[in-house]
C-alpha positions as CSV (number, residue, x, y, z in Angstrom):
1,X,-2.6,-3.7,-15.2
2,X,-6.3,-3.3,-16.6
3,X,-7.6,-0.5,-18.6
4,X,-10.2,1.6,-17.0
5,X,-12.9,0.3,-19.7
6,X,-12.0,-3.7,-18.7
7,X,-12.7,-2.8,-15.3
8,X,-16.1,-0.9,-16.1
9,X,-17.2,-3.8,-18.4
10,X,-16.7,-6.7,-16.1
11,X,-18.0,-4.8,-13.0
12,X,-21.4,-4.4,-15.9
13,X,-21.4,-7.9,-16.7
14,X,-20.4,-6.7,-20.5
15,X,-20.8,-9.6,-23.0
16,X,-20.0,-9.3,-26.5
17,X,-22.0,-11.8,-29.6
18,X,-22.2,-12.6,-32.7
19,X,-25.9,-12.0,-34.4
20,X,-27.3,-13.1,-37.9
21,X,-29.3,-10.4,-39.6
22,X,-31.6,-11.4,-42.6
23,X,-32.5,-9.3,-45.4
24,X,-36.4,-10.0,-46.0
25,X,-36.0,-8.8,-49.6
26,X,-33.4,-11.7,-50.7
27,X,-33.1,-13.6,-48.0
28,X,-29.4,-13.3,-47.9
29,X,-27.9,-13.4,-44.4
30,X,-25.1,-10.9,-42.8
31,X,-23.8,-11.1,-39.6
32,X,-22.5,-8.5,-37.0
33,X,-21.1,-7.5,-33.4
34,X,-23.1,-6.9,-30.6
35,X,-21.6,-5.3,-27.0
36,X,-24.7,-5.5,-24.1
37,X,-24.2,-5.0,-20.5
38,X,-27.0,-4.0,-17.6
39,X,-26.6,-0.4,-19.1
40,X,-26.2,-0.7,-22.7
41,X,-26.9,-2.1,-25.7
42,X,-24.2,-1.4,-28.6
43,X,-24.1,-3.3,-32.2
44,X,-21.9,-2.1,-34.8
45,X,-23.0,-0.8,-38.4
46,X,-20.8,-3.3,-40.2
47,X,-22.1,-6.1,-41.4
48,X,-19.8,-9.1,-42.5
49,X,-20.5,-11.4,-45.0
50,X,-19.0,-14.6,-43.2
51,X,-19.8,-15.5,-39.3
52,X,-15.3,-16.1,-39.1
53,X,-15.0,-12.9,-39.7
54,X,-18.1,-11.3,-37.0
55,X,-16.6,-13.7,-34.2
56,X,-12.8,-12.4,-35.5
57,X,-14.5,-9.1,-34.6
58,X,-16.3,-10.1,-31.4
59,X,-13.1,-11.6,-30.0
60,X,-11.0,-8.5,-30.5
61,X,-13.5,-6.1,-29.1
62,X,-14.0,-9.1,-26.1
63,X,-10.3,-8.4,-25.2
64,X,-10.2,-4.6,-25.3
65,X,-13.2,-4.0,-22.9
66,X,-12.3,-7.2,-20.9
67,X,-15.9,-8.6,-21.6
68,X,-17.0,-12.2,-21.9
69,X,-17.4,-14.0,-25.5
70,X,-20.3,-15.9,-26.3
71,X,-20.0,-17.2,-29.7
């Protein structure tokens, strides 16, 4: 049986990402989670160090609101 927030996030078109964010003072890149749908646009304040980690992330958050992955 689905949750009530995999049922709202497919009916949305929810899709969950992985993005790269650079820091323009040393050039050093982070990555995070990012959750958009027709409604919203969600990214998390954690940043991780290594993109395995961010699509880890992505994946587990993917199968709690039922959304589609694109890595």
């Amino acid at each position: 049986m689905s949750n009530i927030q995999q049922i709202i996030s497919r009916a949305v078109g929810g899709i969950v990402s992985v993005a790269s964010i650079r820091d323009p003072a040393d050039g050093s890149v982070r990555f995070t989670v990012i959750y958009q749908s027709r409604a919203l646009y969600w990214q998390t304040r954690h940043r991780f160090q290594q993109v395995e980690h961010a699509e880890a992330g992505a994946l587990a958050l993917a199968d709690f609101l039922g959304a589609e992955v694109r890595l």
